[in-house]
N, C-alpha and C positions, 0 to 999 in steps of 0.2 A: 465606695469601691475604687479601685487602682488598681489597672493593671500591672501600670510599671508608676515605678515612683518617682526618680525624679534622674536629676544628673548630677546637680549640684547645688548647695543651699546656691550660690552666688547667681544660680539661674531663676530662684524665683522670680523675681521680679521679670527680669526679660522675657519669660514665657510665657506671662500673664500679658505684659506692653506685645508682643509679635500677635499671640492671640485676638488680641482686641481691636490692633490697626488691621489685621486681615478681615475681621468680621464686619468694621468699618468700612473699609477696602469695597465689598460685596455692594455692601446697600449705599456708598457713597458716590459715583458712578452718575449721582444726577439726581435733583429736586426738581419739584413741579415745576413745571416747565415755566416762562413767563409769560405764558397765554394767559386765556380768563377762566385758570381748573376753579375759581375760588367761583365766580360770576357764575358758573355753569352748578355748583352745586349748592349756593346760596335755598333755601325751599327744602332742600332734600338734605343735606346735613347741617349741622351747627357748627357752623366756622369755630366756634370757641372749644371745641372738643374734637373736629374732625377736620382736616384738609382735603379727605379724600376716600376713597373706599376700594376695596380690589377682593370683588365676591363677597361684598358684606362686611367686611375687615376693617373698622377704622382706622384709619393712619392718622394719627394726632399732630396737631402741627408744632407741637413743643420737641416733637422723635423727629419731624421734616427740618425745621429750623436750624436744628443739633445737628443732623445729619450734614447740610447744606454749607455749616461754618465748619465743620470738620473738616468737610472737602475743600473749602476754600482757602482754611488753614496751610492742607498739603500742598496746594500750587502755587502758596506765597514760599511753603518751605523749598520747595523744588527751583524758586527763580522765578516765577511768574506773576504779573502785574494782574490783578484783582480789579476789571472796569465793570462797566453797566452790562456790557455785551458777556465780557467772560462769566460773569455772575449769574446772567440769566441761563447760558449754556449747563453751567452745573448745574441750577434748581433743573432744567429738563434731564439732564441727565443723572441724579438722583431719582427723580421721580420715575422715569425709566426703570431704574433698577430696580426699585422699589417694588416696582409691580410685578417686574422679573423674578424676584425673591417670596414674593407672596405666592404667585403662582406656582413656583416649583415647589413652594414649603406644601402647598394644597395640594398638587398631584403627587407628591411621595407621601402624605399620609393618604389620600385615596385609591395608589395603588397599594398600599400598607407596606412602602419599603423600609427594612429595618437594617439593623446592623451588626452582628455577633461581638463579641467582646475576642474570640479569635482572627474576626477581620479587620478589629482594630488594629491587634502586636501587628498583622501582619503587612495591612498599611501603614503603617509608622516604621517600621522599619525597610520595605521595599517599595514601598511609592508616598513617602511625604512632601508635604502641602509644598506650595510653590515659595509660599511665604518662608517654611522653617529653612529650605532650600537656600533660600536666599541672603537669611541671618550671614555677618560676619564671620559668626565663631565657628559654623561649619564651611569654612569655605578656607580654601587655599589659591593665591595670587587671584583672587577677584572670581573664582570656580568652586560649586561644590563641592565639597570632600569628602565622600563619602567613610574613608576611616575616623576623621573625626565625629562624624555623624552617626556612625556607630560606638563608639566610648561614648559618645554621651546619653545614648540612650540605654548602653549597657553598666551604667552606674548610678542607681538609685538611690538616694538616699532621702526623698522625704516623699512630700504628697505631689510638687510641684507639675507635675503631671497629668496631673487628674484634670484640671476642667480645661486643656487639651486634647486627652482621650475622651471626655464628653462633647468637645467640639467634633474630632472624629467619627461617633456614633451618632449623634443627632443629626449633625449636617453633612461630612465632610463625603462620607463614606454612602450616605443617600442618594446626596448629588450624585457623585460618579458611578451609583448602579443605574440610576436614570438616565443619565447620558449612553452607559453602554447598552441598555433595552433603547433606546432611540437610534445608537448606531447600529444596533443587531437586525432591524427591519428595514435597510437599508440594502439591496442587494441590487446584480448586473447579472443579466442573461449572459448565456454564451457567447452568441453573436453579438454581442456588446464587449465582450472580451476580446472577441475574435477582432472585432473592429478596430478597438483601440489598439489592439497590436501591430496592426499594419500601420494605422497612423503612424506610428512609434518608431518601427521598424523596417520596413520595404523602404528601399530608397525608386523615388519615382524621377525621371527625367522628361521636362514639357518644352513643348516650344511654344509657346502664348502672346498674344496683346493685353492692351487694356483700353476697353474700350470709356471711352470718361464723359461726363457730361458737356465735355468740351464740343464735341461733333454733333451736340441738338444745334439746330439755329437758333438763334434767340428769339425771332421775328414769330418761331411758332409758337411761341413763351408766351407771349400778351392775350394777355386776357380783358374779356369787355366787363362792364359792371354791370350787365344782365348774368354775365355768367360768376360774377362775385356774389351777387346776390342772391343769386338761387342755393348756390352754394352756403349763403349765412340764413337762408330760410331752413334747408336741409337740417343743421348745425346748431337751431336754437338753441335744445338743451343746453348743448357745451358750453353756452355763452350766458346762461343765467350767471346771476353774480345778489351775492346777501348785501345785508343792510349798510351801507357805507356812509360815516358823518365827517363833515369837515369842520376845521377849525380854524380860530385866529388868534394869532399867540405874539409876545412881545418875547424877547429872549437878549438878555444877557452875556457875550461870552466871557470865560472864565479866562481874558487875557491877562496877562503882565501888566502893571502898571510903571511907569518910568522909574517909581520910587526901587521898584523891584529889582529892574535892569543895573540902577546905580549899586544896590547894595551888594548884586551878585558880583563884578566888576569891582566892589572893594574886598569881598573874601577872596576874591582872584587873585588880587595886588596881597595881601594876607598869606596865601598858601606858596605865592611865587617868593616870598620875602623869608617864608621857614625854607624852603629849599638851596637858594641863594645860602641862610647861615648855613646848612651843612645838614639837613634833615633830608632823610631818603624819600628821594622821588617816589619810589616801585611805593612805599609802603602809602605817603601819599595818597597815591593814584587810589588804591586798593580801599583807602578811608574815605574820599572824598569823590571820585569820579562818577558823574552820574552815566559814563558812557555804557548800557547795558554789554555789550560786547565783551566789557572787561571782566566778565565774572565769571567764573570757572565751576565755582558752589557757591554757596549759602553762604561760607566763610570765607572765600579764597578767592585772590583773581589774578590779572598777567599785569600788574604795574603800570598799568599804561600800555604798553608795550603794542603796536601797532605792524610788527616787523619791517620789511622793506616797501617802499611802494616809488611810484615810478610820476612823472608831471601828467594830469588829466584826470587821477582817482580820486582827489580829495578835491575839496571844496575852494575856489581861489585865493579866500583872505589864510585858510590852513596852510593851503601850498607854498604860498610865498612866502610865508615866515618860516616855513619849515627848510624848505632849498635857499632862501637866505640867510641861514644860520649854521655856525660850524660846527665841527663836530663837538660832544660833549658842552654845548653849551643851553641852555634855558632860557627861552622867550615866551613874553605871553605878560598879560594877557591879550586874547587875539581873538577878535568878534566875529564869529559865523552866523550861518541860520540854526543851528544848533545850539548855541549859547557861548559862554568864555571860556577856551584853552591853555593850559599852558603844555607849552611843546618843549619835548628834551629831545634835543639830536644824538643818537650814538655815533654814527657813521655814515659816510656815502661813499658811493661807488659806481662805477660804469658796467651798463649790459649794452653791450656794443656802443653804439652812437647817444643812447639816453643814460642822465643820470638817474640813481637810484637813490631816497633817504630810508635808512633806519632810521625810525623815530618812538618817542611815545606820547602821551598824552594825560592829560587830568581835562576832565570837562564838566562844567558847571551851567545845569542847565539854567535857563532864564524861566521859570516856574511864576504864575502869578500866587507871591504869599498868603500865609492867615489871613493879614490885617485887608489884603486888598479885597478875597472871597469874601470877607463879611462884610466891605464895602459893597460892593455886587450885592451878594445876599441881601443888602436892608432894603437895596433900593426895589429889589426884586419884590420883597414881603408886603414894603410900603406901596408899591402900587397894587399887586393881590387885593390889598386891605382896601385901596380904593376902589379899586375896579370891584370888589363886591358889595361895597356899600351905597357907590354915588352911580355905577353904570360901567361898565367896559370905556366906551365909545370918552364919556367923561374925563375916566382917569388917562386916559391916552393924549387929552389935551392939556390935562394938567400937568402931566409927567414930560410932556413933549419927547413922547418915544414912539418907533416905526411899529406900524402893525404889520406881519406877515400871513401866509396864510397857508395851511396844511388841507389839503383838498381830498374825495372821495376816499378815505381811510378803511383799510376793512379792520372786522373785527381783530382778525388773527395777525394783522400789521404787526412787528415791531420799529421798524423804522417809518421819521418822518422827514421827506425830503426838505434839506437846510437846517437840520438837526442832528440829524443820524440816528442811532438806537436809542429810543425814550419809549422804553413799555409803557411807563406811567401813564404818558400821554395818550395813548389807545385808551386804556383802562378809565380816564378821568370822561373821553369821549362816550365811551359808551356807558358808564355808570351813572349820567348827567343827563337831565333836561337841558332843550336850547337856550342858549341863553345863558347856562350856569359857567360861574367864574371859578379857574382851579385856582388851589392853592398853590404854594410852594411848589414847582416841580426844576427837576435837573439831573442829567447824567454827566458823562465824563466832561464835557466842554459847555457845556450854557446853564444857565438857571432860566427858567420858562413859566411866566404864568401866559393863560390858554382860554381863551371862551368858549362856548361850543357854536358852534356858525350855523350848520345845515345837518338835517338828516334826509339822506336820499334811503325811500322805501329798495325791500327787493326788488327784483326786475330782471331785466336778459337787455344786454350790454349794446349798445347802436352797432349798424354797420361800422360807421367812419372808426368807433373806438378796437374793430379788430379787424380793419379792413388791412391791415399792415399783414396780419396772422395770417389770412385768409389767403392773402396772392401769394405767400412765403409757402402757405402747404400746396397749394394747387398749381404752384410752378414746378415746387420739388417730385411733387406726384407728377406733372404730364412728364419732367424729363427722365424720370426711373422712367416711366412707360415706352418713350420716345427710344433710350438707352437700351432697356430690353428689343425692343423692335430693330433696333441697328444692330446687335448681338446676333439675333437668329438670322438676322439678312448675311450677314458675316460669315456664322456656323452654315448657311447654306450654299454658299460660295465654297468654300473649306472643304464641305463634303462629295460638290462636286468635280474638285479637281485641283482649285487656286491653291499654288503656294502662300504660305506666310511673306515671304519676298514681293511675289504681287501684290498681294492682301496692303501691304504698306506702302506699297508702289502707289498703289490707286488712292488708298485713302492718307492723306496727308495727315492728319490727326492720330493717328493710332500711336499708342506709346508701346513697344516693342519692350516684351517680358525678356532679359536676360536668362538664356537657357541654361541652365542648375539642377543636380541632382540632389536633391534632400526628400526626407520622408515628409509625410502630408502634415504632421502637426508642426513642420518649420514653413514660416511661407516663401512665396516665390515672389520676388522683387522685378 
């Protein structure tokens, strides 16, 4: 079946590719998060067939994995850097969606919402999808166009169509009757109308203070440790806390080696030497710049191009070569903490008393290479291999490397302090007896092998570990309490006679409201 046919053979394809990136689109959104989903259903599903469940519903981890590189496909196409941390954000946020997508697929076939093949034509042509909206071909200076938008679906010529119009009736048109029965049970009293309307409308004029936590005395603030502690007896529950293991890990950073440093400093002297013959800077920049700044799109960037700036924005060994260089000429390379530059001056000029450079830039970062990560990496593996076979403690003397140590971990940690974001590293703690040596681990900056140290049982957390918490609520609760009690000492002054003029006379602290007329939904400063 087809309702409408198509628009043009040259749209096949396109309407199949906007289709499949929107349905993508839906369930891409986020993958299982980098918790322990896998840990937690280990017993109750089979990893090799299921990642997960939503009412029963296998989710296979071959459709999660797919999902999770598609989505991380789009944020490399979009500009964006693909680390440990961004990685695990998409697996949660697929897997998010995922469930969001299951569940709504499950209440629109339980309430049995369906779709006509007359509220298809008439969705498609007065309320389509955001994605077809968004297509180039209907769109004029960067806006939807709704006459092109019409020719195209008022000219048929094949099937192209069709599993379009079954995306409309299956999903597209369910979704949006379920949202409108979810907004339709949605409703405001009168007196809720009424309300909001004066908010909105009545303009009100006050004459006010403020009274701030500034007029408690502090002296009435301190508290004893009889009263901390009644207070953390009160409180146990709150302060249970799960099972936490700590660790002791050797770690690797993934720095630069000198070898690095030298060879980047010679593509430098390289790309300064094609510009010099007569090879354009902008196009340069555009090819080789690792400065992310400079990138406009996926294909496109600004040359370098840095516009004006002024002595104190840039970095000092930049600066100096930049203001001591004339205009239209090329220097560099020139060492930051950024890596090697080469700087093109266009021009300077005076903003009153400071100079000003137009400049731009090529920059090459100082990256630690291939050769030197699998330098790292061996030695990393070669001690793993010993540390599991002769001792932890052992290969530490043999390797003559520093131990550090990662302390009271919870499960749902992602970061380890002096590490940063290393899921892995939770996951190998808790999957592990004491004692056990990890493998290979590493994220954006270290390669890490890990032993597991300690396991602390549950329990409910000492005084001294939340005695910091404890005086932080029970200060802030007595001076609201203190604050309210000087309020109505105030309001009853107020009522019986005191100007505001007194009111401010007597109390030194009061911050005097600027008298304004606005309605209540602006506020009063």
């Amino acid at each position: 079946m087809a309702l409408m046919t198509s628009i043009r053979t040259r749209m096949h394809v396109v309407l199949w590719g906007l289709l499949i990136v929107f349905l993508l689109s839906m369930t891409v959104g986020g993958l299982v998060g980098g918790a322990n989903i896998l840990d937690q259903l280990f017993g109750r599903i089979d990893p090799s067939t299921g990642i997960g469940a939503v009412n029963g519903e296998i989710i296979s981890p071959e459709s999660f994995t797919r999902l999770v590189g598609n989505r991380a496909d789009q944020a490399r196409a979009d500009g964006q850097t693909i680390d440990a941390r961004t990685l695990d954000q998409i697996r949660k946020q697929v897997w998010d969606n995922i469930i969001r997508d299951y569940l709504v697929a499950q209440t629109v076939k339980d309430l049995k919402i369906e779709a006509t093949d007359d509220e298809v034509i008439y969705h498609l042509k007065n309320n389509p999808p955001t994605f077809l909206k968004s297509y180039p071909q209907f769109q004029t200076l960067g806006e939807f166009d709704p006459v092109k938008y019409d020719l195209a679906i008022s000219s048929p010529e094949g099937n192209e169509w069709a599993p379009l119009e079954q995306f409309m009736k299956n999903t597209f048109i369910p979704d949006y009757k379920l949202r409108q029965i979810l907004f339709s049970s949605i409703s405001a009293t009168n007196q809720e109308v009424i309300d909001e309307f004066t908010k909105r409308n009545i303009q009100y004029t006050i004459e006010a203070v403020h009274v701030t936590n500034t007029m408690v005395d502090s002296d009435s603030l301190k508290l004893s440790e009889e009263e901390l502690l009644a207070e953390y007896n009160i409180r146990l529950d709150e302060f249970e806390k799960g099972e936490t293991r700590s660790l002791r890990y050797i770690s690797w950073k993934k720095d630069p080696a000198e070898n690095d440093s030298i060879s980047i400093r010679q593509e430098a002297i390289e790309l300064k030497a094609k510009i010099d013959a007569g090879e354009d800077f902008a196009e340069l920049a555009n090819i080789y710049s690792d400065d992310p700044s400079n990138q406009v799109s996926p294909d496109s960037g600004k040359g370098g191009d840095l516009g004006f700036f002024g002595k104190g924005q840039m970095v000092p060994a930049f600066e100096e070569a930049a203001f001591s260089a004339n205009p239209n000429e090329v220097v560099g390379p020139i060492l930051s903490a950024f890596g090697y530059h080469i700087i093109k001056v266009f021009e300077k000029k005076k903003e009153g008393a400071d100079e000003q450079v137009h400049a731009a830039h090529i920059l090459l970062k100082i990256d630690a290479s291939p050769a030197t990560l699998d330098e790292l990496r061996r030695k990393a593996i070669l001690f793993s291999y010993d540390a599991q076979d002769y001792g932890f403690d052992a290969a530490v003397d043999t390797h003559q490397v520093e131990i550090k140590s990662a302390i009271s971990l919870a499960a749902d940690a992602n970061y380890v302090s002096g590490l940063g974001f290393i899921r892995s590293a939770i996951r190998f703690a808790f999957n592990n007896k004491l004692g056990a040596v990890s493998d290979l681990l590493e994220n954006d900056t270290y390669y890490i092998v890990a032993s597991l140290d300690s396991i602390a049982p549950p329990g409910v957390k000492s005084l001294e570990e939340v005695k910091t918490r404890i005086t932080r609520d029970l200060t802030n609760e007595i001076t609201r309490e203190k604050t309210k009690d000087l309020t109505q000492t105030l309001m009853n002054k107020i009522n019986s006679g005191m100007t505001m003029d007194e009111l401010v006379e007597q109390y030194k602290n009061l911050e005097r409201v600027k008298s304004d007329s606005k309605t209540l939904s602006r506020s009063f400063e």
